[in-house]
C-alpha positions in Angstrom: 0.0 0.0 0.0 0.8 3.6 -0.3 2.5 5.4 2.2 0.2 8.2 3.1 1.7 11.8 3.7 2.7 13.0 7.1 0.7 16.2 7.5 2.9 18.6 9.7 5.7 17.4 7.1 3.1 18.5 4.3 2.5 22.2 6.1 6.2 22.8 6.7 7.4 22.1 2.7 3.8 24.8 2.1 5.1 27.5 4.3 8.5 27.3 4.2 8.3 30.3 1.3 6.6 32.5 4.0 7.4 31.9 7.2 10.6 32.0 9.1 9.9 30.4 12.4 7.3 27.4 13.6 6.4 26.6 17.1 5.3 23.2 17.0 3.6 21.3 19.6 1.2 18.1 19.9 2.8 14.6 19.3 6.1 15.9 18.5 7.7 12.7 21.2 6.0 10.4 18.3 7.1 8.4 15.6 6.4 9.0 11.7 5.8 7.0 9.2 8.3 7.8 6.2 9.0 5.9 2.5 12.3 5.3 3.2 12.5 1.2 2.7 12.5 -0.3 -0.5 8.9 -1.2 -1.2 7.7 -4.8 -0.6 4.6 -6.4 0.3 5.1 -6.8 3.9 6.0 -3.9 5.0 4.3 -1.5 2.6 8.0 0.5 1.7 7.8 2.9 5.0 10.1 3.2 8.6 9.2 4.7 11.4 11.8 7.5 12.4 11.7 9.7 15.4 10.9 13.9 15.4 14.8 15.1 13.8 15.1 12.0 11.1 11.6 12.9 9.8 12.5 16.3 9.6 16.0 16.2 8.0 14.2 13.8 5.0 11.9 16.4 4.7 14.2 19.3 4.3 17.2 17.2 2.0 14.3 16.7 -0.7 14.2 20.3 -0.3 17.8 20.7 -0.8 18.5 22.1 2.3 21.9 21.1 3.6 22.4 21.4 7.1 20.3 21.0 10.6 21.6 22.0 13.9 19.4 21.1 17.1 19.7 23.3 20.0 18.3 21.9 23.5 19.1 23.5 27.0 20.6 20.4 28.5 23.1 19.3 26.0 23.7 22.8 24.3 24.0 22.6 20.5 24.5 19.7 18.0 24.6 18.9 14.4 22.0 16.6 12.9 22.8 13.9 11.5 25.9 14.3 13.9 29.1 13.0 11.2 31.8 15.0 11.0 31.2 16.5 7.2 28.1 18.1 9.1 30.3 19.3 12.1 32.6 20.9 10.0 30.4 22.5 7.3 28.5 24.0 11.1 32.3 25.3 12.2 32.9 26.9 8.6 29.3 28.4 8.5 28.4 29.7 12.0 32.3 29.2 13.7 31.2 27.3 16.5 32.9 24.2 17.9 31.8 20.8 17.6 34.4 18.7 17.6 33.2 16.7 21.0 30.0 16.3 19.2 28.2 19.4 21.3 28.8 22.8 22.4 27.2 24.7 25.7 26.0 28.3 24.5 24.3 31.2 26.1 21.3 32.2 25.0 22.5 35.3 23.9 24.9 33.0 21.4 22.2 31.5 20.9 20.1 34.2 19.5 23.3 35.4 17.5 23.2 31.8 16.0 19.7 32.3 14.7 20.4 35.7 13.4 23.0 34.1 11.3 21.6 31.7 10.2 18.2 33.3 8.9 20.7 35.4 6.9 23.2 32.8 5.8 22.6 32.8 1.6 25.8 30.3 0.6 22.9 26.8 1.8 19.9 26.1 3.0 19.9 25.3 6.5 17.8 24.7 9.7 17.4 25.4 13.5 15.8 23.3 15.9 15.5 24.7 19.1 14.0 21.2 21.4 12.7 21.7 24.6 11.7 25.1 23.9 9.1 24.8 26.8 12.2 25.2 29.1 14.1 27.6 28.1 12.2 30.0 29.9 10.6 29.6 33.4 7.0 31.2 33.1 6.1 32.4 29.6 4.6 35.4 31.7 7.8 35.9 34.1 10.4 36.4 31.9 13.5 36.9 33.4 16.4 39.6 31.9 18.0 37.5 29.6 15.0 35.5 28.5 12.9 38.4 27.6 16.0 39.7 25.4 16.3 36.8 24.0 12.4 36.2 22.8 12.4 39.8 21.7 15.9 39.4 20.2 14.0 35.7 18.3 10.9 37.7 17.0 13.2 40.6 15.8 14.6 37.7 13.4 11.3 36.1 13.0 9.6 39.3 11.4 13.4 41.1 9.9 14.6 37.5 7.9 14.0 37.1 4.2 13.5 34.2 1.8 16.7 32.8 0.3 17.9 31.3 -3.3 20.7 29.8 -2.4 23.5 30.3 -5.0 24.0 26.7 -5.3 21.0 24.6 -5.6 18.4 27.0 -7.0 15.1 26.7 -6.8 12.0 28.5 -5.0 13.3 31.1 -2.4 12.9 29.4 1.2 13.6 30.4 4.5 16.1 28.7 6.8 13.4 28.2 9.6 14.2 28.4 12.8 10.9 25.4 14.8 10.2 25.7 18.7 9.6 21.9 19.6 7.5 23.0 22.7 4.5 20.9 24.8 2.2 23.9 24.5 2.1 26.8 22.4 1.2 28.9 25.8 4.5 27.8 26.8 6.2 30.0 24.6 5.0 34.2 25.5 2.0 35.0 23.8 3.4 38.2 22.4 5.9 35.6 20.5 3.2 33.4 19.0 0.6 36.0 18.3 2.1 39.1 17.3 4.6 38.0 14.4 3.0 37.4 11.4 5.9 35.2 10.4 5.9 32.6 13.6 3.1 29.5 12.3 2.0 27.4 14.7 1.8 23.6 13.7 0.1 21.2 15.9 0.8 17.1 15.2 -2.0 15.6 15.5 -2.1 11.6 17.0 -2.3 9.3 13.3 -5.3 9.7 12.0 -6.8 5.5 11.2 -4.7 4.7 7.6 -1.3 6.4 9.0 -2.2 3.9 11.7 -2.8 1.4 9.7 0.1 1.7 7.5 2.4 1.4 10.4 0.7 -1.8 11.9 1.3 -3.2 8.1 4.8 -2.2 8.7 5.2 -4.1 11.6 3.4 -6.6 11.3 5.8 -9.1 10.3 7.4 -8.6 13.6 5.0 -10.5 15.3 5.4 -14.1 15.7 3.5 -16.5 13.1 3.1 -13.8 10.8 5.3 -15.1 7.8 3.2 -18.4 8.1 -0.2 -16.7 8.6 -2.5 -17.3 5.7 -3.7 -14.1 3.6 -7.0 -13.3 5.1 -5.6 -13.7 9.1 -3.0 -11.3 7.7 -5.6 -8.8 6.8 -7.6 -9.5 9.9 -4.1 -9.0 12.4 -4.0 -5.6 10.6 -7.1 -5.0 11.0 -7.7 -5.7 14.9 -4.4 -3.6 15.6 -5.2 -0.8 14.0 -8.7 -0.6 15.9 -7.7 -1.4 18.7 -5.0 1.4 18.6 -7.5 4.3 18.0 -6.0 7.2 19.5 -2.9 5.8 20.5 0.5 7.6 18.7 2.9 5.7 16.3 5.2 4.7 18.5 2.6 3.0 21.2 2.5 0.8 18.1 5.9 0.0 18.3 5.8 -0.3 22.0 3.0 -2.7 21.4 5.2 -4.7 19.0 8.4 -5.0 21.2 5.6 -6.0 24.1 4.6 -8.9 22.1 7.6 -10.2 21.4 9.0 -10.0 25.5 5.6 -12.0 26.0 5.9 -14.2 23.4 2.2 -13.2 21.9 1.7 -14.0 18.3 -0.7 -12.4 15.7 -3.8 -13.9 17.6 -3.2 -12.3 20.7 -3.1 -8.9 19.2 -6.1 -8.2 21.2 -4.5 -9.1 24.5 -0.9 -7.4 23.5 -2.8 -4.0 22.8 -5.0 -4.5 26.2 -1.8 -5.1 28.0 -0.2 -2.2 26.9 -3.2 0.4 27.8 -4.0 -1.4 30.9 -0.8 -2.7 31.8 -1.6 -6.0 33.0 -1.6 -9.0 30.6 -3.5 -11.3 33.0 -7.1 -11.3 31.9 -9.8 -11.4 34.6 -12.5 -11.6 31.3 -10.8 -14.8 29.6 -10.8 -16.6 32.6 -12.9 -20.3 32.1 -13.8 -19.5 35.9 -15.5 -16.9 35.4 -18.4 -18.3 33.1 -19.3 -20.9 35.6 -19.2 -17.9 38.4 -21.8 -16.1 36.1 -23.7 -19.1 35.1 -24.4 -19.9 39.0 -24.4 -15.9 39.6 -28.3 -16.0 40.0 -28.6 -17.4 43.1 -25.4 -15.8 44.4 -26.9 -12.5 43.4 -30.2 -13.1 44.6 -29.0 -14.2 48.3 -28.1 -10.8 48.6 -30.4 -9.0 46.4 -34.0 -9.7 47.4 -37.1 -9.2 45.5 -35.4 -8.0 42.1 -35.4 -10.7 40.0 -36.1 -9.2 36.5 -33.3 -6.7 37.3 -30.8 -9.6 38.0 -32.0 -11.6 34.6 -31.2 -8.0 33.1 -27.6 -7.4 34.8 -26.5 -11.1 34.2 -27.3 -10.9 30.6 -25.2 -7.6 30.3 -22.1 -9.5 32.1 -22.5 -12.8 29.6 -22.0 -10.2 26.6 -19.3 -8.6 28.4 -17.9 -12.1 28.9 -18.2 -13.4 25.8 -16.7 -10.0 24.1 -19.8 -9.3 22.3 -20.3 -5.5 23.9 -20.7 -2.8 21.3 -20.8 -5.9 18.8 -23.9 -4.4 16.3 -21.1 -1.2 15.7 -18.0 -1.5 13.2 -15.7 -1.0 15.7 -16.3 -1.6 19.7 -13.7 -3.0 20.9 -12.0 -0.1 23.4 -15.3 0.3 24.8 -16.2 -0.2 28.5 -16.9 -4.4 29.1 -20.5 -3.5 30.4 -22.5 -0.2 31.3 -25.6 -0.4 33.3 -27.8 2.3 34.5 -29.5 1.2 38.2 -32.7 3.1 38.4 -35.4 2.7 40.7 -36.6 3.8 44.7 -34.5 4.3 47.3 -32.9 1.6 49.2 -34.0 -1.4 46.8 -30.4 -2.9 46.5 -29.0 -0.8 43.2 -25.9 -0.3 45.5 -25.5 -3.7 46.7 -26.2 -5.3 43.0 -23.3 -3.1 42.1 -20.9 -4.8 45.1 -22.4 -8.3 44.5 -21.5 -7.7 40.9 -17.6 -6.5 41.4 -17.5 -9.4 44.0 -19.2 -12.0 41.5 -16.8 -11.1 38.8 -13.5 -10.3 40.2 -13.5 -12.1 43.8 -12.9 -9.0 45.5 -15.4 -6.0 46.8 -12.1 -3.6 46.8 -12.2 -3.9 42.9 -15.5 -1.8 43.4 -14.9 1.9 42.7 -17.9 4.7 43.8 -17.7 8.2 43.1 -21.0 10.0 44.9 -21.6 12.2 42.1 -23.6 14.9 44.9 -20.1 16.1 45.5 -19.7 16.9 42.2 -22.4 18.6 41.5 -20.8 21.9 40.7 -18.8 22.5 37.4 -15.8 23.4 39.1 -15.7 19.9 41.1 -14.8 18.3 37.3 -11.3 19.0 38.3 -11.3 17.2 40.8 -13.2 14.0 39.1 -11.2 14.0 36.0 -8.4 16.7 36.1 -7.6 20.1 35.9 -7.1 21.4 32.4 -3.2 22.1 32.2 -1.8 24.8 32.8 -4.5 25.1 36.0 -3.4 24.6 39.6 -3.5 20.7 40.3 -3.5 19.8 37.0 -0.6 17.5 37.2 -2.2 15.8 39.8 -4.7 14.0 37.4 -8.1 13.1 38.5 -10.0 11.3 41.1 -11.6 8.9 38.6 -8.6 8.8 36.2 -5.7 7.6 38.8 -7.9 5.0 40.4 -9.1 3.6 37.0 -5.2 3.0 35.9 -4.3 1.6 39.2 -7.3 -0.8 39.3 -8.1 -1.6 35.3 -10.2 -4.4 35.7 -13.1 -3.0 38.4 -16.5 -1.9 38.4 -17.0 1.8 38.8 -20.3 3.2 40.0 -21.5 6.6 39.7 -23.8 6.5 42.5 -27.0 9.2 42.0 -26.0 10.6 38.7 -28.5 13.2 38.4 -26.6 14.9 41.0 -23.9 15.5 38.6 -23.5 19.0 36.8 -24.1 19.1 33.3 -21.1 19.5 31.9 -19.3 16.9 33.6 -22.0 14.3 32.0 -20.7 15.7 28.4 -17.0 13.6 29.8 -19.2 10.1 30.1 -19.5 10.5 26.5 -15.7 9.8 25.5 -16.3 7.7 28.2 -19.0 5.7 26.8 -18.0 5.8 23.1 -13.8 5.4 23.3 -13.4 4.0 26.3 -10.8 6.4 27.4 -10.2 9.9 29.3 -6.9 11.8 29.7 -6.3 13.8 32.1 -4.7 17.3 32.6 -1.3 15.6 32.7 -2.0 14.1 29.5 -2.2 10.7 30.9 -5.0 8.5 29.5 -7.3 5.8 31.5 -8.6 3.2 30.0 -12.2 1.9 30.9 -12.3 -1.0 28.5 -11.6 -3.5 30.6 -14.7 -1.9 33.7 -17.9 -2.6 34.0 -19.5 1.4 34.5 -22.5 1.3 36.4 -24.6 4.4 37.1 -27.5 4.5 39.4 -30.3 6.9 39.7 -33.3 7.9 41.5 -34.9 9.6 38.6 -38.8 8.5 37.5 -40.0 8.1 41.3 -40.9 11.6 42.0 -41.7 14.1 39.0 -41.8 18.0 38.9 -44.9 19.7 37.1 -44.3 23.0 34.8 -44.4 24.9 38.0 -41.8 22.8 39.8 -44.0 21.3 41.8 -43.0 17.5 42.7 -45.4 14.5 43.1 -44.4 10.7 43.4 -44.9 9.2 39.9 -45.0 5.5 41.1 -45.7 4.4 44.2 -45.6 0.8 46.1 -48.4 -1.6 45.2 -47.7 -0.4 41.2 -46.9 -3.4 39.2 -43.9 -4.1 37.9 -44.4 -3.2 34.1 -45.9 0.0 35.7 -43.0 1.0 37.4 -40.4 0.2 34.9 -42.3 2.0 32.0 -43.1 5.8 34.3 -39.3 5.1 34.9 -37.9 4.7 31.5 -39.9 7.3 30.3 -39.4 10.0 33.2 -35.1 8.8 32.5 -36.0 9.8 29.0 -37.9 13.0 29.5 -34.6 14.1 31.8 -31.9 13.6 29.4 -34.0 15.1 26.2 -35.6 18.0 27.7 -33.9 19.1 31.0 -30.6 18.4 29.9 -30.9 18.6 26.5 -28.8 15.7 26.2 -30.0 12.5 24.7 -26.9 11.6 23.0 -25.7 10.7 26.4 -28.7 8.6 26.6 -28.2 7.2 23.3 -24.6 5.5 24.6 -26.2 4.1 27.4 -28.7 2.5 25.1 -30.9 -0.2 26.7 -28.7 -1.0 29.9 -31.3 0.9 32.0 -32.3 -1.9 34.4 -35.4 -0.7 36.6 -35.9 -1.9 40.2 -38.9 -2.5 41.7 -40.3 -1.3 45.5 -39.9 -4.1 47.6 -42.7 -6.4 48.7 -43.4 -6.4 52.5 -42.5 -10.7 51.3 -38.8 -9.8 50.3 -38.8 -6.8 52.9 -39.3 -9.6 55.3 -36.6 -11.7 54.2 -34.0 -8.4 54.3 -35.1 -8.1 57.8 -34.4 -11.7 58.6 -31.0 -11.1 56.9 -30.2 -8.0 59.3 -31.2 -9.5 62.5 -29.0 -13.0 61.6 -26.0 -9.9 61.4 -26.9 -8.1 64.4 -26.4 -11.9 66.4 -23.7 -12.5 64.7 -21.8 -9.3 65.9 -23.4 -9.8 69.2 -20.9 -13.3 69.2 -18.3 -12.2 67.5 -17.8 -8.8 70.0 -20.1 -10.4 73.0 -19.4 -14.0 73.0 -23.6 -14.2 73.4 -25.6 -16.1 72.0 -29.1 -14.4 70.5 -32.3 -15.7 70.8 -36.2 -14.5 70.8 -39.7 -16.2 70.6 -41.4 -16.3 67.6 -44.2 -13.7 69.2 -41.7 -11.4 69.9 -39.8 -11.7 66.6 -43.3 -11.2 64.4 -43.8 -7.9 66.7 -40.2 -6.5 65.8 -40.7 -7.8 62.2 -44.1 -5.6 62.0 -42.4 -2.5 63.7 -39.6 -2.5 60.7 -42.0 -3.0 57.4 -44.7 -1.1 58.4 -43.4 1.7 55.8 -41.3 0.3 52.8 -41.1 3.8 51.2 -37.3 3.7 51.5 -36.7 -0.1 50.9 -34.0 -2.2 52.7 -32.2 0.7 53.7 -35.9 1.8 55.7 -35.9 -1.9 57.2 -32.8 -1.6 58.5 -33.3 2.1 60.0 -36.4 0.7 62.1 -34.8 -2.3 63.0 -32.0 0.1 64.4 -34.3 2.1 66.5 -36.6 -0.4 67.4 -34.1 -3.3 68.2 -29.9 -2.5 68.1 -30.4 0.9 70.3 -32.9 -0.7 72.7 -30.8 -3.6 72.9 -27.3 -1.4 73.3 -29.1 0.5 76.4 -30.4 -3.0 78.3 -26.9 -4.8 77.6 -24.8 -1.6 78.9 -26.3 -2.0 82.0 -25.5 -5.6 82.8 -22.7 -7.1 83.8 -22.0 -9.9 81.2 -19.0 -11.3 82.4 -19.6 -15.3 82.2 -23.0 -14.7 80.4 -23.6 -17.0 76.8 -27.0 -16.2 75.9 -29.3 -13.0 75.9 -33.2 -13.9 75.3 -35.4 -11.3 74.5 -38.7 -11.6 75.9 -41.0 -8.6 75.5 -40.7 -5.3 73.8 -42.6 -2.2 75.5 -42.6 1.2 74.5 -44.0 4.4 76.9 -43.4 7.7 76.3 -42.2 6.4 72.9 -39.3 4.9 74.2 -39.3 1.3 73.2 -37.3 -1.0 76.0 -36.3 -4.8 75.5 -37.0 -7.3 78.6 -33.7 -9.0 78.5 -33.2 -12.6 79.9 -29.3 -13.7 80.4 -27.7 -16.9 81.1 
């Protein structure tokens, strides 16, 4: 295949007629992609060469004949450094490179540039690398930087175009290109007010410069001479998808990866994974974990009462996680996160604990869980805090909240507990979210969320507001089922279109919503049973006593707790709090339990509305 063009390459050769200096930011650490092999079918006739070699290829077509590189560490060098270059620098610009490099001020320095936008015998060229630290704060210029800057855009705006007397050709200028990280790193007066300083940014490989590199090294993967020609075409394929965003040399990073591993042209998937997440273990590949999920009803159930469709719903969302199918209906899915759900439904109905249970059903550990209460975020400025401060803003090389603990824990799920608590504009970020599977942060660091399971809960659709912002309950215990889940859906769907105006959000999290349902004063019984089996198995474990309680006195407690299941589980185990634990803290505090093994509770009273226990202890 064709080679496609490099386009910073492209803009420099366009502008070298009219404009003397370039600052020149972006992916400038990356690789490019240049024709420089002999063509073959394998490789597609292209190497990748760093920043300078992709440059100097550039400019000899252009018959320019010599490029010095300037950094603040190592001072100033010849590129490529031979000694024909060295010395046609010495005659040139008289400085001495005989040890390879030479330390200059930056007042030589700006003598240097001087001379050489006015040297007319050859073309030449002037990168200045690391330009981001030659000064210390673009707006707190010290003496000898400010001269400096001023004495760079005197050049910028007082240097003409040259025809060499040599080669010919169109007159060119011997540019002078600031490598920098930002453009704001340079002072602004710099950048903006010469009309002969362009700013080129290089942009990450766009999907054929991508692909053209994977074809390039592809044969560097084990089993790829062998491979027949359609798993050829396929390898290519899957590593250029699965490298969206990623820079050129990732690519090669990927490739050198492989090969330490020993993974051949049908683990592309897993080399590429590795690399972003940085762990080539595979929690999803496991032959475990389909038998965990195949028996994950009743493990879910045990500690998720009274939701049944909602567990058929989740399960079904982790077998097409498992089995790699998420996102399948699109061309290309694959860096997207391994499952999103969206929790909605009342309060205290067990969208939290599905959320554990699912983190401990999966991955065997609750600390793989990650929550972010998205009420403390609920101002736009908090965004910093979630997912990084822009840069150049205090903190912002601190990443984000969400960001570090995704890289540091790949494999987890992530809830977003109450995410209509969230400002507006921090939604907009779940959409790269959603849709790439990645976020970077203000450092520049990218997380990966293709390897989580993103769970958002909600307690939108219970309570509605009118026109005048009044707010009535929408559904109510006693509703069935189908009525819940449809006032639910459509109340979700009513927020994101017309409050937020922003139903693309809801478009990537497609039909994940899973809807709870109020508990049944059935299931609230069974939570209750649940509760009072913990509270007697801390009273052993920090007592050493033994609980016990007639069946009369159990079905009066059991009444006290569910007579209101408004607020769910969480309400159950509120009364039960109130009505048994404190009770049962005030009689035990006052007894002396030394050499005691059982407590009995044999009445409860209340007067005054204080409720008291009737303790027996032997």
């Amino acid at each position: 295949m064709n080679v496609p063009e490099t386009r910073w390459l492209q803009d420099l050769q366009r502008l070298l007629p009219i404009r003397s200096h370039y600052v020149i930011s972006g992916a400038i650490r990356d690789s490019f992609l240049l024709p420089l092999a002999p063509l073959d079918a394998s490789s597609g006739g292209a190497t990748l060469v760093p920043f300078n070699r992709a440059l100097w290829e550039s400019l000899k077509r252009l018959d320019y004949r010599l490029l010095l590189i300037y950094d603040p560490v190592d001072g100033l060098r010849v590129y490529p450094d031979d000694s024909g270059q060295r010395e046609l620098a010495t005659r040139l610009f008289d400085v001495k490179l005989a040890d390879g490099c030479q330390q200059i001020s930056l007042e030589s320095l700006s003598n240097l540039m001087k001379k050489l936008s006015a040297e007319r015998e050859m073309r030449c060229a002037l990168v200045l690398d690391f330009a981001s630290r030659i000064t210390r704060k673009a707006e707190q210029l010290g003496e000898a930087e400010h001269r400096f800057f001023v004495a760079a855009e005197k050049i910028s705006l007082t240097a003409s175009a040259i025809v060499p007397r040599e080669a010919g050709g169109p007159p060119q200028y011997n540019p002078i290109l600031w490598l920098v990280n930002r453009a704001q790193d340079l002072p602004s007066w710099f950048t903006l007010d010469s009309e002969r300083v362009a700013s080129l940014v290089i942009s990450k490989p766009d999907f054929e410069m991508r692909q053209a590199a994977a074809l390039q090294l592809a044969p560097l993967f084990n089993g790829y001479a062998d491979a027949a020609a359609t798993v050829r075409t396929q390898f290519v394929k899957s590593f250029t998808e699965g490298t969206e965003g990623m820079s050129l040399s990732a690519l090669s990073d990927i490739t050198e990866l492989a090969d330490r591993q020993k993974l051949g042209i049908a683990d592309i998937e897993d080399a590429v994974r590795c690399y972003k997440v940085g762990a080539l273990d595979n929690p999803w590949r496991k032959d475990y974990l389909r038998k965990k999920i195949r028996d994950g009803q009743s493990f879910i159930e045990d500690r998720v009462k009274g939701q049944h469709p909602a567990v058929v719903k989740t399960l079904d969302i982790l077998k097409r996680s498992v089995m790699s199918l998420t996102g399948a209906q699109a061309r290309s899915g694959g860096s997207r996160p391994r499952g999103v759900l969206f929790f909605a439904g009342p309060t205290g109905v067990g969208k939290t604990e599905l959320a554990k249970t699912l983190t401990q059903l999966v991955f065997g550990d609750e600390r793989a869980y990650l929550r972010f209460d998205m009420s403390e975020f609920a101002e736009e400025h908090t965004s910093a805090r979630l997912l990084g401060a822009p840069p150049g803003y205090v903190g912002f090389d601190a990443g984000g909240e969400l960001t570090n603990a995704v890289r540091q824990k790949p494999f987890s799920v992530v809830l977003f507990d109450e995410i209509e608590k969230a400002h507006p504009r921090i939604l907009d970020k779940f959409l790269q979210i959603l849709e790439d599977g990645r976020l970077t942060d203000g450092r520049g660091d990218t997380a990966y969320f293709s390897e989580t399971i993103l769970i958002f809960t909600s307690n939108l659709g219970i309570y509605v507001e009118d026109n005048q912002g009044n707010r009535s309950q929408n559904v109510k215990p006693g509703d069935s089922y189908e009525t819940v889940e449809f006032k639910v859906r459509e109340a979700i769907g009513n927020y994101f279109k017309f409050k937020l105006s922003r139903p693309e959000l809801l478009n990537r999290i497609g039909d994940n919503i899973v809807v709870f349902d109020f508990i049944s004063a059935e299931v609230a019984a069974k939570i209750f049973d649940g509760m009072l089996r913990n509270v007697a198995r801390r009273l052993q474990e920090e007592l050493n006593l033994q609980l016990a309680m007639p069946a009369t006195v159990r079905d009066e407690l059991l009444a006290r707790c569910i007579r209101d299941l408004s607020n769910g589980g969480r309400g159950v185990g509120n009364q039960l709090e109130s009505n048994f634990i404190n009770p049962l803290s005030r009689a035990l505090f006052e007894q002396e339990l030394e050499g005691k093994q059982r407590v009995t509770v044999i009445a409860i009273t209340e007067a005054d509305k204080v409720i008291s226990l009737s303790l027996q202890l032997a």
